[in-house]
N, C-alpha and C positions, 0 to 999 in steps of 0.2 A: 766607514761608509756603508759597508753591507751588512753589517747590524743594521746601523739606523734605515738602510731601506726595508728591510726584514720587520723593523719592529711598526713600519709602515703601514708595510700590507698589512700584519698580525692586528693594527688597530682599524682598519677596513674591514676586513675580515669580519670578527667580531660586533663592529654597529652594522655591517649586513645584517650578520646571522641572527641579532636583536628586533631589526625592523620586519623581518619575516617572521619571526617567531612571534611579534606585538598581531603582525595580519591575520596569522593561523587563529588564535587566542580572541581574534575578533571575530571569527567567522563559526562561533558556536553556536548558533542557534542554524547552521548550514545539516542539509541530510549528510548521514555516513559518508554514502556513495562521492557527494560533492565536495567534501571537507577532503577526503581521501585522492580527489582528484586536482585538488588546489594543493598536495603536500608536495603531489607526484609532481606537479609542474614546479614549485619550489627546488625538489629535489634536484631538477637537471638545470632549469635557471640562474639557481644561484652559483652552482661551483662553477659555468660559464663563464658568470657576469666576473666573477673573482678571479676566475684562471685569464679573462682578456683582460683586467686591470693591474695585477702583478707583472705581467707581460710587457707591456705598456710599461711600465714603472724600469722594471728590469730594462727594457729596450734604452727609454731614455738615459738607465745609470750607465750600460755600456758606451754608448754613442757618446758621452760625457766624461766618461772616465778617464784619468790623469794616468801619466804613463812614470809616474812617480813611483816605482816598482825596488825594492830593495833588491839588490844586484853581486850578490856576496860567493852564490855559486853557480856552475855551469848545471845546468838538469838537460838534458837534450837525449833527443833517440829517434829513429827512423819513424818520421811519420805515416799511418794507418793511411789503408786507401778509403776510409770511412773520410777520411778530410782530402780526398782528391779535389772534391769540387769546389772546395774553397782554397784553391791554391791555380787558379786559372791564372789570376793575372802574374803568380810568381810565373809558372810554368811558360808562359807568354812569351815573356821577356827572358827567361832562361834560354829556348830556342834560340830566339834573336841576335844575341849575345853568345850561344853556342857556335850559329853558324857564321857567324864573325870570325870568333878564334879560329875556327877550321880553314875561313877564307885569306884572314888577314888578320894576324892576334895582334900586331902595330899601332892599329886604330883604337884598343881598349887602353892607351898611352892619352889619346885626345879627349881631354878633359872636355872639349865642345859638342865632339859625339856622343861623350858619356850623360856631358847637361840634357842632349837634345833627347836620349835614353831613358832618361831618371825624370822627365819633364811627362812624357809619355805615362809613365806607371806611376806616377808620384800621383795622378788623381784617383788610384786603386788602392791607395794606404801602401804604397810601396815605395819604395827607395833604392840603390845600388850602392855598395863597399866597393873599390880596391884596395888592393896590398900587395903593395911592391915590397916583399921583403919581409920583412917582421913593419915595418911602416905603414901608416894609412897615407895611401895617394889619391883617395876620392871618397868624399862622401854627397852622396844626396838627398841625407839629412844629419848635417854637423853633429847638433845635440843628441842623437837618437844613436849616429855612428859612435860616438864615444861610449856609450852605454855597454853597449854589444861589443865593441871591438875586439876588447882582450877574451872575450868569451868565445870566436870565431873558431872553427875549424883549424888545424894548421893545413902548410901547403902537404898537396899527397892527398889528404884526407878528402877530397872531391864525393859527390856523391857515388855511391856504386851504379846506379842505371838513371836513365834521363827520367825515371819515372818516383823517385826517390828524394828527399829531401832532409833537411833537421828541424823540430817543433823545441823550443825553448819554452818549457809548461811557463817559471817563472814571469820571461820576459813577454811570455803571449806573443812571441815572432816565430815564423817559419820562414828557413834561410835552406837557398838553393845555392852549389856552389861550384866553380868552372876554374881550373886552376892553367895558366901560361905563362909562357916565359916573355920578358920584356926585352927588349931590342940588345939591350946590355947583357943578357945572358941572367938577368933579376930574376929570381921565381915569384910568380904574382898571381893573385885569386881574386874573381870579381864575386861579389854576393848580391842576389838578389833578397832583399828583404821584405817579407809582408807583415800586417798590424794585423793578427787571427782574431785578436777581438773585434775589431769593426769589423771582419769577413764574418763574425758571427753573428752578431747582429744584423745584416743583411741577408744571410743564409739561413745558418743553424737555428738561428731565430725560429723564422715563416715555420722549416719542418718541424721545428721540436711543437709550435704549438698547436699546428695541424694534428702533430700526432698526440699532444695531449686532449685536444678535443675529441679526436675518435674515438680514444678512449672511454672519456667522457658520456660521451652521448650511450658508445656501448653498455659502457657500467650501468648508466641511468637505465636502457630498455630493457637491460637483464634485473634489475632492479623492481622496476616497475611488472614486468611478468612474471617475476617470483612472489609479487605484493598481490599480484591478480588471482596467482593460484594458488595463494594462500590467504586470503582474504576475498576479494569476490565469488570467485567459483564456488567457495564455503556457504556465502552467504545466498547466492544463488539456488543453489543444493536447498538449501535449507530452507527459502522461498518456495520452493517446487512443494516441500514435504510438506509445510503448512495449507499450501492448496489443496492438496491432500486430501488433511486430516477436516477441512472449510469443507469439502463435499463428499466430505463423511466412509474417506479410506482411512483405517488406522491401521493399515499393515504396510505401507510404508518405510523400510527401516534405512535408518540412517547410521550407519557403522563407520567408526573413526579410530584413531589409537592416538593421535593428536593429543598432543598438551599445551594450555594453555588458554586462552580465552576461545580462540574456536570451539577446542575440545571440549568446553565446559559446555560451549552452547546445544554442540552435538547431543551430548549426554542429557544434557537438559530436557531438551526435544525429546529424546528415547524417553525419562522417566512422564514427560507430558504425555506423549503419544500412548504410552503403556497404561497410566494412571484414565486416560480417555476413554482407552479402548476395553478397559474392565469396568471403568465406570457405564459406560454405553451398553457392554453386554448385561453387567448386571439390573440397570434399568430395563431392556427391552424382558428379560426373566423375570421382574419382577411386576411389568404389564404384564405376562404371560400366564402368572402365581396369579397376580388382580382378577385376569378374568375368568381364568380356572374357579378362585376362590367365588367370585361375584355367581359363579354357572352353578358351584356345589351349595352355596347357599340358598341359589332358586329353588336345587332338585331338591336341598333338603326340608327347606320350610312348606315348598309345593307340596310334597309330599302327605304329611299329617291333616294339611288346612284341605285338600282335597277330599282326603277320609271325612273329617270334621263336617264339611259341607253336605257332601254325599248324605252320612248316615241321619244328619240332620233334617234333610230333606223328606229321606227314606221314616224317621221317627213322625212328621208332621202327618204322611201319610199312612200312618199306621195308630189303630185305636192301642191308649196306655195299657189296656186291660191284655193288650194281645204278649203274648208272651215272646215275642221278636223283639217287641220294645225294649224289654230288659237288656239281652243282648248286645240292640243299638246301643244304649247307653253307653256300656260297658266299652265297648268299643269306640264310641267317642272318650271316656274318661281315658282308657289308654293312650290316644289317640293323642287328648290335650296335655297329660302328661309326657308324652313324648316332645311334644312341640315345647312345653315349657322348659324342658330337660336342655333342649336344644340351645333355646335362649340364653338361658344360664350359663350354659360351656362355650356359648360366642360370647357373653361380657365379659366373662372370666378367662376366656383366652386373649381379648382384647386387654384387658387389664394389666393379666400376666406376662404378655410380648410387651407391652411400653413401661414395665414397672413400676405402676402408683398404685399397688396391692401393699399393705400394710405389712413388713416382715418382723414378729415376734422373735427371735432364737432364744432357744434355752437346753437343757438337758433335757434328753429324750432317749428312753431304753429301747431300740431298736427291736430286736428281739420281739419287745411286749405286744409294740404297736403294731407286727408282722402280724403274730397269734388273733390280733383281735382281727384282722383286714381278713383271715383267712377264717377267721370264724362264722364271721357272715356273710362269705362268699363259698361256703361251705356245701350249702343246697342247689344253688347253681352249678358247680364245680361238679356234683353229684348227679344232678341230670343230664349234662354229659360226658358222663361216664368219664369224667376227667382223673388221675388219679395226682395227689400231690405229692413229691417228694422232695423233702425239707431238711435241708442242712446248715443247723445253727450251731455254733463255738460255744463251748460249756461258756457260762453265768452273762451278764448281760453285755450289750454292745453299745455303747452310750455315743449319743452323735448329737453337735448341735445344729437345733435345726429349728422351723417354727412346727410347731404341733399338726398343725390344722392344714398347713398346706403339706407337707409329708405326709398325713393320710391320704388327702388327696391324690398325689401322684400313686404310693399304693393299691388306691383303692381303681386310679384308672389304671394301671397295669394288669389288675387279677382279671377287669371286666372285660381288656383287651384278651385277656387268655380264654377268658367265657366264653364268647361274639364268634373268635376265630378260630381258635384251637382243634386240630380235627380228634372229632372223639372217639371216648376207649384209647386218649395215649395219656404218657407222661407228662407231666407240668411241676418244671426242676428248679428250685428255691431255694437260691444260698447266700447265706448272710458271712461276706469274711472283714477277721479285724486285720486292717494294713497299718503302718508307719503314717498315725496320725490321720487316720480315715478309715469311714465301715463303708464296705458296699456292700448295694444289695442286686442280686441277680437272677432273671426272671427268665427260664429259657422253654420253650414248647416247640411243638409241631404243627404248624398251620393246616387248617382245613384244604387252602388252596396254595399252589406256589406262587411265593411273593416275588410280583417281576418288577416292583419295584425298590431304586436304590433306598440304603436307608438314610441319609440328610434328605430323601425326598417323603418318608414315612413323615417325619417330624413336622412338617405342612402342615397348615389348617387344613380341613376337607380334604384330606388325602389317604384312601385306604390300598389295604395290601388287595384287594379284589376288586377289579371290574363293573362289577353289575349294579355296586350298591343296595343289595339286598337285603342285608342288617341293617339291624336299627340301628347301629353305631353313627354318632357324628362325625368320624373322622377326626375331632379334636382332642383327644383323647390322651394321646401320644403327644401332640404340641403342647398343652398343658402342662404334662409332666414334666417335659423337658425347662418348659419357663421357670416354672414352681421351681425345680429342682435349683437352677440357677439362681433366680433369686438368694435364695438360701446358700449360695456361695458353694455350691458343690458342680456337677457335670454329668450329664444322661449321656451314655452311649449307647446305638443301637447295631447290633450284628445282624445279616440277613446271609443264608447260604440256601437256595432253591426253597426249600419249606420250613427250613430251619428259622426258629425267630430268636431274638437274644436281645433283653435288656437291660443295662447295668448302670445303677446309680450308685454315684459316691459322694458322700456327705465328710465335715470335718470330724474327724471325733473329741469327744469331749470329753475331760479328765474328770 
């Protein structure tokens, strides 16, 4: 019988949990937030709906239940005051019958007073035994007295206090008990008997499911505030921080130790917010480098086209015969040479920074191509007063590399020593072979102290002095560095107050 009501509910149960689980499953295309708040109502709904229809089930099997009880041993023991209150109506009728015996124990002989007794409690699931003897002299429930009978107490055995009783787990009876003597000098015990299972289902019942519902409901609120602060409160957080980074704060930070899908999201955030916040700074430097570069390319095309204008002007008004004209000339030809010069090292740096410069490599004796850059930067070198000090590895230094653009970088390294270099010093040139690479190393003493870093030398238009008073483009240095790259090698530059230091390394080649 309580399997099959068991496997009852367990099939309730289950087409519940089916039909909410078919709702959830419908309700995909619902926000997070509201999906999340349809699971929570789920959550404390359903064990409700399930804990008051087991209930209910269970109620009716008790109320129903046959007292067809296998009756083979005595189990009894002093019942708990936990079951006081479902023992009123023994306890009732105990009194009653107590103060009888105390009055007149004669009258518990009158089978008419005992009907009138047992008529009283028999609509509380109660009954009354005597026993005259080892004999039953009353029952007021025949069938039921027979069951119990031999299981009774003997006489003596009385309860110990008026507050005291016996619980039979088996037979589900609690028996109160009053022992007297019969007018004959008989020893005789009257028993009140009650049905604990119907007093449960009327009592134990109501509180046991009050108090599974409290629970209940508790479980579900602690439930649902663990789900909020771990889940909402996250995703809220994490709403604030994207407002944020929308009105352009990326220091923000969102720190978590969290595992799991929160966690990922946090962390996610962090690499967004990070990857934002560098992408952002380096766009706003790279407007900064634009209009740097767009301001050095006015000063420096302004510059020559001004002369040009000027002397042109200055020639128009001056007869050819006159010997100032020569001069003019002369001074516009430098002039327009310097502008074209100009040109050339902006298409060729333009070219060189995006890479669609044509790269040759092949074998190239290092060394050789050194001797000739210095050969005819020789006379320059010499006017000021520069002195070179050259240290090359006995026999040759072979690197691959493209021809044409390795002289280049050379040849703007020596003019950057020419331009800047303050004179009457040393200008120190070392060529070394490493594990699968030559480099070459270009180090001097600047005219002026360089206050600037050097990733910022490497710049288009970017010089170690202020004023811009050389003819230098500034591109000089960024070239090199391309070129070099290209060619699969790496320019580094050192800077220490006036110290300058530049070192290229190319592959070498066997």
């Amino acid at each position: 019988m309580r399997r099959l009501l068991l496997q009852r509910v367990q099939k309730y149960t289950a087409l519940k949990s089916r039909k909410v689980c078919s709702l959830l499953k419908g309700k995909s295309n619902m926000k997070f937030k509201t999906r999340l708040r349809v699971t929570f109502i789920s959550i404390i709904l359903l064990p409700l709906l399930l804990t008051i229809m087991a209930f209910v089930m269970i109620a009716i099997y008790l109320m129903n239940y046959s007292q067809g009880l296998s009756l083979t041993d005595i189990d009894y023991s002093m019942m708990s005051e936990n079951f006081r209150e479902f023992t009123n109506t023994t306890d009732q009728a105990y009194y009653v019958l107590l103060d009888q015996v105390k009055e007149d124990s004669s009258r518990l002989e009158d089978k008419e007073y005992l009907d009138h007794i047992n008529e009283e409690v028999s609509r509380k699931s109660t009954y009354i035994i005597v026993r005259k003897g080892d004999k039953l002299y009353y029952a007021g429930n025949e069938e039921a007295a027979q069951q119990i009978f031999e299981k009774l107490p003997a006489y003596g055995d009385e309860n110990l206090s008026d507050d005291s009783g016996y619980f039979y787990n088996e037979l589900e009876k609690y028996v109160k008990q009053i022992d007297f003597t019969f007018r004959d000098g008989t020893p005789g015990s009257v028993f009140i008997v009650t049905k604990v299972n119907s007093l449960i289902s009327r009592h134990l019942l109501i509180d046991m499911f009050v108090a599974i519902i409290v629970i209940l409901i508790f479980t579900s609120l602690m439930l649902t505030q663990w789900i909020h602060k771990g889940v909402f409160e996250p995703i809220n957080e994490l709403n604030v921080a994207m407002r944020k980074i929308k009105e352009g704060n990326f220091d923000y930070v969102l720190e978590t130790d969290a595992k799991g899908e929160i966690g990922d999201l946090y962390r996610n955030y962090e690499d967004m917010r990070l990857r934002l916040k560098e992408s952002t700074e380096e766009n706003i430097q790279h407007e900064k480098q634009n209009k740097e570069l767009v301001s050095n390319i006015s000063h420096d095309l302004k510059t020559p086209l001004t002369s040009i204008i000027n002397y042109v002007d200055l020639l128009k008004a001056t007869d050819q015969t006159d010997p100032r004209a020569q001069s003019y000339i002369e001074v516009l030809d430098r002039k327009s040479l310097r502008l074209k010069k100009l040109t050339e090292d902006l298409v060729e740096a333009s070219k060189a920074s995006t890479g669609v410069l044509a790269v040759n490599r092949e074998k190239i004796g290092m060394a050789q191509l050194l001797d000739q850059a210095l050969g005819e930067y020789e006379e320059k070198l010499e006017e000021k007063h520069l002195t070179v000090v050259r240290t090359v590895p006995e026999g040759e230094s072979y690197v691959y590399a493209d021809g044409r653009h390795l002289w280049r970088v050379i040849d703007n390294l020596l003019s950057n020593c020419a331009k800047y270099a303050l004179e009457g010093t040393r200008v120190y040139i070392e060529l070394v072979r490493g594990k699968g690479s030559v480099s070459l190393s270009v180090k001097n003493i600047s005219r002026e102290a360089l206050n600037v870093p050097p990733e910022r030398l490497m710049e288009r238009f970017v010089r170690g002095e202020e004023s811009r008073s050389t003819e230098g483009s500034g591109l000089g240095l960024s070239i090199a560095r391309s070129l070099t790259e290209l060619q699969g090698g790496t320019f580094e530059l050192a800077v220490d107050g006036d110290l300058f230091k530049a070192v290229v390394t190319l592959p070498q080649s066997s």
